[in-house]
C-alpha positions as CSV (number, residue, x, y, z in Angstrom):
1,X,-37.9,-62.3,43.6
2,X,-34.8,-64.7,43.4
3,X,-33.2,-65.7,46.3
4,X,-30.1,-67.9,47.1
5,X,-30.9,-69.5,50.0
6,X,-31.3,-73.1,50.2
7,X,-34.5,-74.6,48.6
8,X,-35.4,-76.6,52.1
9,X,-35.1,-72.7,53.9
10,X,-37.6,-71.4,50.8
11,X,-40.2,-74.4,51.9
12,X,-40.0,-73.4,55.3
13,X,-40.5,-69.8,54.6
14,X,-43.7,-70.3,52.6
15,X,-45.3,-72.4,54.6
16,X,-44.4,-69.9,57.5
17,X,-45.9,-67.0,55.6
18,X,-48.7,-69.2,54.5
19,X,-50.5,-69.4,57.7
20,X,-50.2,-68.3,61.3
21,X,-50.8,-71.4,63.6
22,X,-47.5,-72.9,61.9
23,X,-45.7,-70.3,63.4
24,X,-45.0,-72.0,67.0
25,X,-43.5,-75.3,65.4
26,X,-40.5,-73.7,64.3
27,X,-38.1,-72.9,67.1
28,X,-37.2,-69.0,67.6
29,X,-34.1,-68.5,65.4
30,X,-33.3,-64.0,64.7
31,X,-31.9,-65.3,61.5
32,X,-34.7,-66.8,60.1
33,X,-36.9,-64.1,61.8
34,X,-35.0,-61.6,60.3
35,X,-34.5,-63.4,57.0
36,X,-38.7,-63.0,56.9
37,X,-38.8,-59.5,58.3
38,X,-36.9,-58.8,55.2
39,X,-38.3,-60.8,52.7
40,X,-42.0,-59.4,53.4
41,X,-41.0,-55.7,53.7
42,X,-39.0,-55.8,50.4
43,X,-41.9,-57.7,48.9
44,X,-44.2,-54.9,50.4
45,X,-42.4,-51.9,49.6
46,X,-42.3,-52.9,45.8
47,X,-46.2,-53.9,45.8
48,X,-46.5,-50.5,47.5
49,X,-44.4,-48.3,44.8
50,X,-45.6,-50.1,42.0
51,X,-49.4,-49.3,42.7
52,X,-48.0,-45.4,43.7
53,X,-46.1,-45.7,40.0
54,X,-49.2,-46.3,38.4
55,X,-51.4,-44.1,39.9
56,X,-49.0,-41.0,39.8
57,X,-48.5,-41.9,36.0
58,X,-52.0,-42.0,36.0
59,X,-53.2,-39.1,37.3
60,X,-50.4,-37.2,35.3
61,X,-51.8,-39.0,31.9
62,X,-55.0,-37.3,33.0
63,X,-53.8,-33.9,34.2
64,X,-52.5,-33.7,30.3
65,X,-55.4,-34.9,28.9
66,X,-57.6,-32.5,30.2
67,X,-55.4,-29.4,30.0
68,X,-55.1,-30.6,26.1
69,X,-58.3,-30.8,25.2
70,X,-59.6,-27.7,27.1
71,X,-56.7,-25.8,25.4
72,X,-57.6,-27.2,22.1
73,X,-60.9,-26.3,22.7
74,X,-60.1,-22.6,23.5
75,X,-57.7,-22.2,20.9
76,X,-59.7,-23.3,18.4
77,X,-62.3,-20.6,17.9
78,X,-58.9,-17.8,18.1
79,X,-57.1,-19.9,15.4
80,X,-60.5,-20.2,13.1
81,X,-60.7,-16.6,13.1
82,X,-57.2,-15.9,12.9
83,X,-57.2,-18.5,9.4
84,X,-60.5,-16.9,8.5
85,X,-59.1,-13.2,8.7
86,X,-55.7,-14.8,6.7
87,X,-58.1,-15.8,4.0
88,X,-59.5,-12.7,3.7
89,X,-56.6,-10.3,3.2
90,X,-55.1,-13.4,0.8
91,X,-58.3,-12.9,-1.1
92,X,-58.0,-9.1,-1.7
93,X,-54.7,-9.0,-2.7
94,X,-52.4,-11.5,-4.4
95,X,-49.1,-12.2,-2.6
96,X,-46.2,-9.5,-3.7
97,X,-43.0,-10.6,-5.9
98,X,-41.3,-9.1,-2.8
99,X,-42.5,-11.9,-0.5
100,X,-41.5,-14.7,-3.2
101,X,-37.9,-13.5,-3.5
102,X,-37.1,-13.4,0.0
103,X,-37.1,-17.3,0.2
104,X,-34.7,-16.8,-2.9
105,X,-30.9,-17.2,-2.6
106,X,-28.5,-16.6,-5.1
107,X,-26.2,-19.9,-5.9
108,X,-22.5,-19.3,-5.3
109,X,-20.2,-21.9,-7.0
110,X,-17.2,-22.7,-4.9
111,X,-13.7,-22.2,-6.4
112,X,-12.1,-24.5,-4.0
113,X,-8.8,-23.8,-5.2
114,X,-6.8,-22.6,-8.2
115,X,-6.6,-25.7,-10.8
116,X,-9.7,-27.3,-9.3
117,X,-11.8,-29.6,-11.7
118,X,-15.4,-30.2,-11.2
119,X,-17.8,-31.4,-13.4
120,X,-21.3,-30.1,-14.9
121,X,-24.2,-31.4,-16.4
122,X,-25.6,-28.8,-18.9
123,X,-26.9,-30.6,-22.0
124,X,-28.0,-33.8,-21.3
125,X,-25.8,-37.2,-22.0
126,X,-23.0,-34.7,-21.9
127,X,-20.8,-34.2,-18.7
128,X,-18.3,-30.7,-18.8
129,X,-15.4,-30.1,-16.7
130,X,-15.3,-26.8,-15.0
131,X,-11.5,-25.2,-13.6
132,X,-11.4,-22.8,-11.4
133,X,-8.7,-20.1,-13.2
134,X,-8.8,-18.1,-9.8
135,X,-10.2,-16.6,-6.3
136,X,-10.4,-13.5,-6.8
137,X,-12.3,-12.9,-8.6
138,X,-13.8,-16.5,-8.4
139,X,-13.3,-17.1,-12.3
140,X,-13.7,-20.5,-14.1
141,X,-13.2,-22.3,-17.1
142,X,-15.1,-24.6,-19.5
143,X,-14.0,-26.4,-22.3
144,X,-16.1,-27.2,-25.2
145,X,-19.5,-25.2,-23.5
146,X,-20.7,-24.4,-27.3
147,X,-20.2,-26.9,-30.1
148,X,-18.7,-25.9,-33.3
149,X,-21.9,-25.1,-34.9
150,X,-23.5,-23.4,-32.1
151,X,-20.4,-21.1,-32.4
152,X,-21.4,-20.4,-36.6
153,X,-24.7,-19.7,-36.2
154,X,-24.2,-16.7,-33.2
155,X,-21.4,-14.7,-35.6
156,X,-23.9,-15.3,-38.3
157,X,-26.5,-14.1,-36.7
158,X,-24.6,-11.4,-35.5
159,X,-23.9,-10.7,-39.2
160,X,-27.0,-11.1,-40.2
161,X,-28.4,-8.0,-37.7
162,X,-25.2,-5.8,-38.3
163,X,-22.6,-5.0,-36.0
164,X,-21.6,-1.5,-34.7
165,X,-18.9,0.6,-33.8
166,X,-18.8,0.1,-30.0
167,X,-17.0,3.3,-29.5
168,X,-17.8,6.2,-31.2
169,X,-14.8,8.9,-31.9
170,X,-14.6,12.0,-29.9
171,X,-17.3,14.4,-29.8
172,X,-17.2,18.0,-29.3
173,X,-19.0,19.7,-26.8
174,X,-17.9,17.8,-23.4
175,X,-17.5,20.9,-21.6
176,X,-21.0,21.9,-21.5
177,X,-21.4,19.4,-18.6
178,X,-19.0,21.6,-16.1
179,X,-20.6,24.4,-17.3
180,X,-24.5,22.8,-16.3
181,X,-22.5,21.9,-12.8
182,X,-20.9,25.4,-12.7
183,X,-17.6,24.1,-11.0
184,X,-14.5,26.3,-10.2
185,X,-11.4,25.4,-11.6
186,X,-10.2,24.5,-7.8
187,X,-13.4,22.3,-7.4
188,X,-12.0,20.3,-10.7
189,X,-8.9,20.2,-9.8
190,X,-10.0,18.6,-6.6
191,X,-11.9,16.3,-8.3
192,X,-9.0,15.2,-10.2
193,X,-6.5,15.4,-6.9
194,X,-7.2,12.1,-6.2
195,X,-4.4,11.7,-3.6
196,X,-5.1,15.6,-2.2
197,X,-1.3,15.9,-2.5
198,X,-1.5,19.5,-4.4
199,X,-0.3,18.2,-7.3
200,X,-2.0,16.6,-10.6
201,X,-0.4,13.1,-11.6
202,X,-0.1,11.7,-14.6
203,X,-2.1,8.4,-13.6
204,X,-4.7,11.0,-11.8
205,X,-5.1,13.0,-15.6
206,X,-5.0,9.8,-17.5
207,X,-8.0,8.4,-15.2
208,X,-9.6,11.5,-15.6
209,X,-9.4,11.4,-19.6
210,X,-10.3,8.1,-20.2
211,X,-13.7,8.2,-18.1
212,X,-14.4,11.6,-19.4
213,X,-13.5,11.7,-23.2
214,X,-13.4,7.9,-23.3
215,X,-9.7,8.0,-25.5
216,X,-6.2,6.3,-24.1
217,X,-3.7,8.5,-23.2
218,X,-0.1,6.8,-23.1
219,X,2.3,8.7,-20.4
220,X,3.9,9.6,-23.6
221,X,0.9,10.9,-25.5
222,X,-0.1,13.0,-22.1
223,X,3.5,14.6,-22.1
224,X,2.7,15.7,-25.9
225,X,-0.3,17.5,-24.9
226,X,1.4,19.0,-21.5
227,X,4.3,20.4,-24.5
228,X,1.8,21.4,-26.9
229,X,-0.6,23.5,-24.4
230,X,3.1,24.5,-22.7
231,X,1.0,23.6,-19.3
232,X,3.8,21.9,-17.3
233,X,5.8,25.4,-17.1
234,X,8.2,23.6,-15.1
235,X,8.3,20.7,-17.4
236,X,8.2,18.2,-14.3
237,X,5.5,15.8,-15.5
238,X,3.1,17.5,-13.0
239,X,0.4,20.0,-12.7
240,X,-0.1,22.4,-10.1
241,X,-3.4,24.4,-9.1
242,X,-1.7,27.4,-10.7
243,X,-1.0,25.2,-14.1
244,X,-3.9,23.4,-14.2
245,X,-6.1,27.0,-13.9
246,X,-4.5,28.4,-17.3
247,X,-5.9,25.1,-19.0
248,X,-9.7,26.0,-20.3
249,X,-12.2,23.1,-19.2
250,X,-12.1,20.8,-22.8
251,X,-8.3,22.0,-23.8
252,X,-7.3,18.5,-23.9
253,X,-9.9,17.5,-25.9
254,X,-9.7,20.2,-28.4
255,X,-5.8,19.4,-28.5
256,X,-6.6,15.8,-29.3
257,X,-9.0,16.8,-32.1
258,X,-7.3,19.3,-33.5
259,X,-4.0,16.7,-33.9
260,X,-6.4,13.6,-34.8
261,X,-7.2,10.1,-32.7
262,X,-6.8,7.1,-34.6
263,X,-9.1,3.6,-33.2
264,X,-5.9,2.5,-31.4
265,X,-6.5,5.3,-28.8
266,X,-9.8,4.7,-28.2
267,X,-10.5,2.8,-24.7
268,X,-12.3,0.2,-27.2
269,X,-12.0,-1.1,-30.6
270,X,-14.3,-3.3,-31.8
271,X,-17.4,-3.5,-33.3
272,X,-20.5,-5.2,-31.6
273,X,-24.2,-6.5,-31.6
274,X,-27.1,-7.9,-29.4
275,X,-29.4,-10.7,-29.9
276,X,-32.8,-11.4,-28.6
277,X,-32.5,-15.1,-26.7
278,X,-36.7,-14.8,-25.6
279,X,-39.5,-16.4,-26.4
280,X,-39.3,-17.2,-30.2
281,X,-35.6,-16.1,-30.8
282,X,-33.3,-18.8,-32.7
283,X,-33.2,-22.2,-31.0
284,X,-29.4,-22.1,-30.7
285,X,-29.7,-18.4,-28.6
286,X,-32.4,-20.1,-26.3
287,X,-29.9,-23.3,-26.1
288,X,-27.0,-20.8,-24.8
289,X,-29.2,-18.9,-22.1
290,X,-30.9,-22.3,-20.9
291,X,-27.2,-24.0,-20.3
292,X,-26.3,-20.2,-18.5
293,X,-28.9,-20.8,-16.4
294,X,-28.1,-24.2,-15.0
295,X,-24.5,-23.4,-15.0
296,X,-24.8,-20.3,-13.1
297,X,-27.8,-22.1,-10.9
298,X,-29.8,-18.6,-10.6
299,X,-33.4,-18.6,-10.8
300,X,-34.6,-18.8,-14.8
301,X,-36.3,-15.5,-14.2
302,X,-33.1,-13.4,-13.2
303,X,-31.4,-14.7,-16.4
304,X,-34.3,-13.8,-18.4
305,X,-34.8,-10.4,-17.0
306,X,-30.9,-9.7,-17.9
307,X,-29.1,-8.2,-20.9
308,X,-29.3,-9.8,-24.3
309,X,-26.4,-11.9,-25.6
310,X,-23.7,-9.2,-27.0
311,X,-21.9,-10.3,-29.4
312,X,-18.3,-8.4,-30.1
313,X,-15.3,-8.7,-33.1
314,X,-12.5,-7.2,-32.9
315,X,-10.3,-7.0,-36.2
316,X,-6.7,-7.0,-36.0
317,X,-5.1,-4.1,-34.0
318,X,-8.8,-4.7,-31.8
319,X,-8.1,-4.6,-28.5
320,X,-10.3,-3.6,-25.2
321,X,-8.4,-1.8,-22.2
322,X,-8.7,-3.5,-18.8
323,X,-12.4,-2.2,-17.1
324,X,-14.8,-3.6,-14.9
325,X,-18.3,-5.0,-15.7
326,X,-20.1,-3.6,-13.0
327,X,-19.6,-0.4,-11.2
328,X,-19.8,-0.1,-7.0
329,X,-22.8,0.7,-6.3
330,X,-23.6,3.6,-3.3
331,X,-26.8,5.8,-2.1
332,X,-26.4,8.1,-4.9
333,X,-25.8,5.3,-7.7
334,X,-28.7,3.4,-9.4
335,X,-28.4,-0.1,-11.7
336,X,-29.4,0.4,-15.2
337,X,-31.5,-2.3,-15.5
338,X,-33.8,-1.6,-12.3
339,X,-33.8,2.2,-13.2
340,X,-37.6,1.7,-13.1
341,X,-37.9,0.8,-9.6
342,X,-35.2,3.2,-8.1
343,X,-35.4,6.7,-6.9
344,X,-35.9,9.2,-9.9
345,X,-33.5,11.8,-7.9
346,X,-30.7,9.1,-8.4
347,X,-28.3,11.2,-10.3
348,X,-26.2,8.2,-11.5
349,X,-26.5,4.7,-13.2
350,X,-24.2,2.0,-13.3
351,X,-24.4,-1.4,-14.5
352,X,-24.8,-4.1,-12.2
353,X,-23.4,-7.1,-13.5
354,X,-23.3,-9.8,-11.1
355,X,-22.0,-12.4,-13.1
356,X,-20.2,-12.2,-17.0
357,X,-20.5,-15.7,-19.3
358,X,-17.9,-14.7,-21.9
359,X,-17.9,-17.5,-25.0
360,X,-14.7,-17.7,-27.2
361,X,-16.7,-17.9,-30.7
362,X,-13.4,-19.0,-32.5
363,X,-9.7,-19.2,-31.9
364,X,-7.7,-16.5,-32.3
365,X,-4.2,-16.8,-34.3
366,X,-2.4,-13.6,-32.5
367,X,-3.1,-12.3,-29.5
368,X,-6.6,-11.5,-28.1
369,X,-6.5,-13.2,-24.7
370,X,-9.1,-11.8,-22.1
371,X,-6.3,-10.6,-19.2
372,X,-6.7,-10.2,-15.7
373,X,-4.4,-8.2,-14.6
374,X,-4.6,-8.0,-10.8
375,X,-6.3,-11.8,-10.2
376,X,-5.2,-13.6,-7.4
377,X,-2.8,-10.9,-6.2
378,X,-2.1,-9.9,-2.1
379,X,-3.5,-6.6,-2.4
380,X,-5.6,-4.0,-5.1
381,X,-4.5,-0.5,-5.2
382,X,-6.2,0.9,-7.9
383,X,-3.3,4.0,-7.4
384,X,-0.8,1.3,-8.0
385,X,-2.3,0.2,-11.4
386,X,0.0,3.0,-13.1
387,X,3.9,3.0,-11.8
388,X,6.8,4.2,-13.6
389,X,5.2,4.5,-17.1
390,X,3.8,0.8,-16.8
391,X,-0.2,0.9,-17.2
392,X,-0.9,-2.6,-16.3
393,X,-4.7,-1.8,-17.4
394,X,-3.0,-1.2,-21.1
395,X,-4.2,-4.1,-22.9
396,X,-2.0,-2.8,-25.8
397,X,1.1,-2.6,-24.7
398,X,1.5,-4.6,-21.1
399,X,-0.7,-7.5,-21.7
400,X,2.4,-9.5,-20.5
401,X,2.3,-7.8,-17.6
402,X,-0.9,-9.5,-16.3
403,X,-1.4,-12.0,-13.8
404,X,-3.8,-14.1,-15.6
405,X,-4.6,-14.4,-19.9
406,X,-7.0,-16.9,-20.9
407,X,-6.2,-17.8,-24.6
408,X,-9.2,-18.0,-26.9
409,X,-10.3,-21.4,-27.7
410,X,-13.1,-21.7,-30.1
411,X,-16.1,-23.3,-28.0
412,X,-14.9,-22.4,-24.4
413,X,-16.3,-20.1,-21.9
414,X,-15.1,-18.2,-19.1
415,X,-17.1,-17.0,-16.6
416,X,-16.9,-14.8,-13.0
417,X,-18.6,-12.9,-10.3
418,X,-18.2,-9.4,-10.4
419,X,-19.3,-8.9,-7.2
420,X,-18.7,-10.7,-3.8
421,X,-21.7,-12.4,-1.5
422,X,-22.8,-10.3,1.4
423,X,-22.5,-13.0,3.6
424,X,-26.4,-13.4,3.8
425,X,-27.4,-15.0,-0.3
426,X,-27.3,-12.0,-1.7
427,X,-25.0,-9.9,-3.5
428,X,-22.2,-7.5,-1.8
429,X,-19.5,-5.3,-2.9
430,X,-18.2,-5.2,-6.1
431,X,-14.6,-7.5,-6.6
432,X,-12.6,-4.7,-7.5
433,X,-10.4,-7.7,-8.4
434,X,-12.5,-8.4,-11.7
435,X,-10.6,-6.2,-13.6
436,X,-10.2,-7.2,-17.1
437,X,-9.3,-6.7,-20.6
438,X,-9.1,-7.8,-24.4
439,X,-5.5,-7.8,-25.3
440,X,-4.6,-6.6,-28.9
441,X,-5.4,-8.8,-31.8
442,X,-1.9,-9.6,-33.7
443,X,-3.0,-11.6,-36.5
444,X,-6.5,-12.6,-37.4
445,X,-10.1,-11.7,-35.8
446,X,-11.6,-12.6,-32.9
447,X,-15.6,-13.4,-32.2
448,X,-16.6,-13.7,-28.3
449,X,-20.1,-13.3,-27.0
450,X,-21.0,-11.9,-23.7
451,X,-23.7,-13.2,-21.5
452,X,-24.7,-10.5,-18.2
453,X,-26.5,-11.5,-15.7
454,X,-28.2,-8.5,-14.2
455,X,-29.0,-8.3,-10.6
456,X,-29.2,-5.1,-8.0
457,X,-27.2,-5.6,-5.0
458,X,-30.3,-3.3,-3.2
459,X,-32.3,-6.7,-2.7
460,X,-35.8,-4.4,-2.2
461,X,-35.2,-2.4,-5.3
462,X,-34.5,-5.9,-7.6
463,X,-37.6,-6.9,-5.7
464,X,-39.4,-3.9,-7.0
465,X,-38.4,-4.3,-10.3
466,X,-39.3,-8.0,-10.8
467,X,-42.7,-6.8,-9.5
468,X,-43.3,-4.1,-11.6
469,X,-41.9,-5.9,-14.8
470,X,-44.5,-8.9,-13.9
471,X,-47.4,-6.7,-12.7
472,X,-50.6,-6.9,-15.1
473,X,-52.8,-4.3,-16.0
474,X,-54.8,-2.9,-12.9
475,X,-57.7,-3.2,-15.1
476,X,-57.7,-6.3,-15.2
477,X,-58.1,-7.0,-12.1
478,X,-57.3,-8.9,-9.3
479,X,-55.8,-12.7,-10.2
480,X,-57.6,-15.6,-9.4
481,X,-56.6,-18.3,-7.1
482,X,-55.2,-20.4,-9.3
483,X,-52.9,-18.0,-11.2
484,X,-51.6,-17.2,-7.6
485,X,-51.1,-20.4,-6.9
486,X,-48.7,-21.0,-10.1
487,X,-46.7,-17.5,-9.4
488,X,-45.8,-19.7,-5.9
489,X,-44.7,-22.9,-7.7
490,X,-43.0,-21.0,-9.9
491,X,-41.3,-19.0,-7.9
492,X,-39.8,-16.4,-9.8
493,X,-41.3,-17.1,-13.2
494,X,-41.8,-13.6,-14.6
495,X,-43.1,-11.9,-17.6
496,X,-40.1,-10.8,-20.0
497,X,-42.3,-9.5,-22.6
498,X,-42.4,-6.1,-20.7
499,X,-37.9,-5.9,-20.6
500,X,-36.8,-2.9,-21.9
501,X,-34.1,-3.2,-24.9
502,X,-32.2,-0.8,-23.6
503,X,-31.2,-2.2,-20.4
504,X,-27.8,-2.7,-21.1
505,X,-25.2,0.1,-20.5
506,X,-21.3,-0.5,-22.2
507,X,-18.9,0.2,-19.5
């Protein structure tokens, strides 16, 4: 202990505290007796807590000591069976796909904002600049993604296979479906009534004809047939339930046959192809889906399990009306590509395209920019799509009209998520916002490619499928540990031997 008295006081102190009998030489002073009184119980109390410190820390040190070990020890024999039961059950049966995908999350690049530039490694010593084009739908931009050469050898290839018409004319016969469904001309008709106003639209007929008979009605074209069938009786560009019951269930169809449809009317013109980008296809198609993958940054195995690489030309006068990739999907809707692993009942398919790589195989001399009609805008009102005779999903005639057009530049992609996140890694609702289209081809031809990346927004019934298109013969039986062992390194690595060819579904 310090103290500041004076160093002849400090003398006198010890000596005083060093023995007894030196006690009486000092005369009685209550300073000094007090000064002492002090100095000894300070000095005392801290002897005294220091000791009580150390034993209470002590006996604390001990307390946990013994509750550890004895809880160790009676934890132990539990936790040995417990492991020893694990092993068991891991030895009967080899962990499910199911159980490796839910640590999987699905990679969603930021857009940031429109005009943003970021860059990407996809080929190595080579860095690409990426733009985002828009928000919604999140859409970007890369220049120079395939080389000049990578862009010959695709339409060649595509050559080489043969292209096909990817939209067959008319066919007769469409009305046998509403016969199998046995539906009422009122029950149509409310179908059609997509407003439930009373009254059939021209947009709500149009809509109608293009899903159903797959040709593009014009306003125009749709007020020939009306005169021709004299179904409009008071000629005021609607239908009522009265009007629309003295039209027989294909009458428009057999009108439109009967007069002729030329390509231009179809909802597509074009002719297209698929390659095969697995195991042992050309180096150049296995190049393109390995640079998709890390641009994208999706697991390898949901690329693999996806479409083939479509490739599409369209001559001049080609053109491909605005359309979505992917449809919504609901309860009663099923994705083509995990039709396997969904509910046979499931009356209806769709494709579910989460994301579309579209490559620009050459540059176009007219026309032939992808359009996006509605990107970026305040609001979507598919109702709204039609006003006042202007179709903005007419790729024909109101390309103008659209809110975005990327021009075709030979070696550039474009690419965009057709659906939105669900907030948890997964995908969510479609982005009705996605809506796109091929405008007419002016002068020249154009080559693009199209690159789908499949995945089910039901995150079980993707699950499923991955499981089933991995799963080995039963016969076989069970794996061993080390094969189980590399299906957890690897993740998602699955067998793509099994993938159907027909997966795909044209929308």
């Amino acid at each position: 202990m310090t103290d500041d008295r004076e160093p002849a006081h400090d003398e006198d102190t010890t000596t005083a505290s060093g023995s007894a009998a030196s006690l009486p030489l000092r005369p009685p002073c209550e300073r000094l007796a007090g000064h002492k009184s002090s100095v000894c119980s300070r000095s005392y109390f801290v002897v005294v807590m220091v000791f009580f410190h150390v034993y209470i820390i002590n006996v604390i040190a001990l307390l946990f000591y013994v509750h550890y070990s004895s809880g160790q020890e009676d934890a132990s024999p539990r936790r040995d069976a417990v492991s020893d039961n694990q092993q068991r059950a891991e030895t009967r049966r080899p962990p499910s796909k199911a159980e490796i995908l839910r640590d999987v999350s699905l990679k969603r690049i930021e857009g940031i904002r429109v005009g943003h530039v970021q860059t990407v490694t996809l080929v190595p010593g080579k860095v690409h600049e990426m733009r985002t084009l828009s928000l919604k739908p999140l859409l970007f931009e890369i220049p120079g993604f395939l080389s000049e050469d990578e862009c010959r050898v695709v339409m060649q290839l595509a050559q080489l296979k043969g292209l096909m018409e990817s939209q067959l004319m008319v066919q007769e016969g469409q009305e046998e479906l509403a016969k199998e469904l046995n539906l009422s001309p009122e029950e149509i008709f409310n179908l059609l009534d997509i407003n439930q106003d009373g009254q059939l639209q021209l947009h709500e007929i149009l809509t109608h004809s293009r899903v159903r008979d797959g040709i593009w009605l014009t306003p125009e074209n749709l007020r020939e047939i009306y005169a021709g069938l004299k179904a409009d009786k008071d000629n005021n560009g609607l239908l009522s339930l009265d009007e629309f019951r003295l039209l027989s269930n294909d009458a428009f169809q057999r009108f439109l046959l009967q007069r002729g449809v030329k390509r231009s009317q179809l909802v597509r013109n074009s002719r297209h192809t698929w390659l095969y980008q697995g195991k042992g296809a050309h180096q150049v198609l296995q190049d393109i889906k390995t640079r998709v993958t890390r641009l994208t940054r999706l697991p390898p195995t949901l690329v693999d399990l996806s479409e083939p690489l479509q490739v599409v030309r369209y001559e001049q006068g080609g053109h491909y009306h605005a359309h979505h990739d992917s449809g919504p999907v609901y309860p009663e809707t099923a994705c083509t590509h995990t039709r396997l692993a969904a509910n046979t009942s499931t009356p209806f398919e769709t494709s579910c395209r989460y994301i579309t790589v579209l490559f620009y195989l050459n540059s176009v001399e007219g026309g032939g920019e992808t359009a996006f009609p509605v990107a970026d805008n305040r609001t979507y009102d598919e109702v709204c799509l039609i006003q006042n005779d202007v179709d903005l999903l007419d790729t024909r005639r109101n390309c103008d009209k659209s809110n975005l057009r990327v021009k075709p530049t030979k070696g550039t992609a474009v690419f965009w998520y057709n659906y939105l996140s669900d907030g948890r890694g997964w995908v969510g609702e479609q982005d009705e916002y996605a809506l796109h289209g091929g405008c007419v081809v002016t002068h020249g031809t154009k080559w693009v490619a199209n690159k789908w990346i499949n995945i089910d927004p039901d995150y079980a019934r993707q699950a499923r499928y991955q499981q089933l298109v991995s799963r080995q013969p039963e016969e076989e039986g069970e794996e061993d540990e080390e094969e189980i062992e590399d299906e957890e390194d690897e993740s998602l690595t699955l067998n793509t031997d099994m993938q159907s060819s027909d997966i795909h579904q044209d929308l």
